[in-house]
C-alpha positions in Angstrom: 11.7 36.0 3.4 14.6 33.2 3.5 13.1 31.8 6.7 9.4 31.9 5.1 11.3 29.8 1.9 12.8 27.3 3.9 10.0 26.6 6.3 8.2 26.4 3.3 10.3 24.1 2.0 10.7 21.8 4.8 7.0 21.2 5.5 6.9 20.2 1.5 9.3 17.7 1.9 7.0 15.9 4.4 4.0 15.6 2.3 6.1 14.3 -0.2 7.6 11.7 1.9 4.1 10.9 3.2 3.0 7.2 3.3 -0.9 6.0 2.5 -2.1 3.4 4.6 -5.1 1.4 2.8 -7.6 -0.9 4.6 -8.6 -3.7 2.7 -9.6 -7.5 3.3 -7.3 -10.2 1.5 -9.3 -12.4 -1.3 -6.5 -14.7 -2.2 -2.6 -15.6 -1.0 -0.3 -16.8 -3.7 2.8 -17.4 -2.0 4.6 -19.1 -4.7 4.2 -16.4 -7.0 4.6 -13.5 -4.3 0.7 -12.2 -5.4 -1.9 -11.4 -3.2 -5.4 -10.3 -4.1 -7.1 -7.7 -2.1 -10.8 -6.0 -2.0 -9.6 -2.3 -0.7 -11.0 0.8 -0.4 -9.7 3.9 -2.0 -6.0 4.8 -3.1 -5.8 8.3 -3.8 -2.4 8.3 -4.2 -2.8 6.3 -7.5 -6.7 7.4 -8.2 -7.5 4.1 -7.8 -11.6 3.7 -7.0 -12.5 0.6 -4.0 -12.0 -2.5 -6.0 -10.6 -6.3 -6.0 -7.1 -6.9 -7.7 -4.1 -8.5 -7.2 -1.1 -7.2 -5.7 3.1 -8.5 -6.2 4.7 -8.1 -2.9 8.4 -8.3 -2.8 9.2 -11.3 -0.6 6.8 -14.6 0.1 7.2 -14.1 4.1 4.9 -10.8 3.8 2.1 -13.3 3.2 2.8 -16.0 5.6 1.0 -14.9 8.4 -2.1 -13.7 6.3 -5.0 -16.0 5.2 -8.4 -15.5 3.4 -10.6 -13.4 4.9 -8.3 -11.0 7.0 -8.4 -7.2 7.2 -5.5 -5.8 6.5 -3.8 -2.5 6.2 -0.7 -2.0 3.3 0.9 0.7 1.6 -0.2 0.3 -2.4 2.7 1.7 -4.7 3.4 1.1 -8.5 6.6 0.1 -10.1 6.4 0.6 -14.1 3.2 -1.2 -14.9 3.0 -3.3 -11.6 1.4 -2.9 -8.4 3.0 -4.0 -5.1 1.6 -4.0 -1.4 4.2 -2.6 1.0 4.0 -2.7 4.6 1.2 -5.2 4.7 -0.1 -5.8 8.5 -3.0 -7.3 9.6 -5.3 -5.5 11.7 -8.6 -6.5 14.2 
């Protein structure tokens, strides 16, 4: 029964660990203000429908290399009342 628990336990840990990757194509880059706006598709994580908004990323280099127009992949996650993009990457 222990080793039932624990196993139990340890696969638990991993979904709660577990990182959402959304696709999404970038609308806007703010640099300057460290926002980017993105049209993505669904964010179960924070039952979020496919929409347009702007996200706060936590340094300006995440959107140097991205421009209008790209498809992306990012992490969404919320802090208080804001929404970040983590992880941001491009993608073909």
């Amino acid at each position: 029964m222990k080793k039932i628990l624990l196993l139990m336990m340890f696969w638990a840990s991993f979904a709660v660990g577990a990182t959402e990757w959304t696709k999404g194509e970038i609308r806007r880059v703010d640099i300057e203000n460290k926002k980017v706006t993105i049209k993505h598709e669904e964010i179960k994580s924070l039952d979020m429908t496919p929409m347009s908004m702007v996200f706060n990323v936590d340094t300006p280099d995440m959107l140097r290399d991205i421009a209008t127009g790209d498809q992306v992949e990012f992490v969404a996650e919320q802090r208080g009342t804001k929404l970040f993009a983590k992880q941001l990457k491009k993608i073909q």
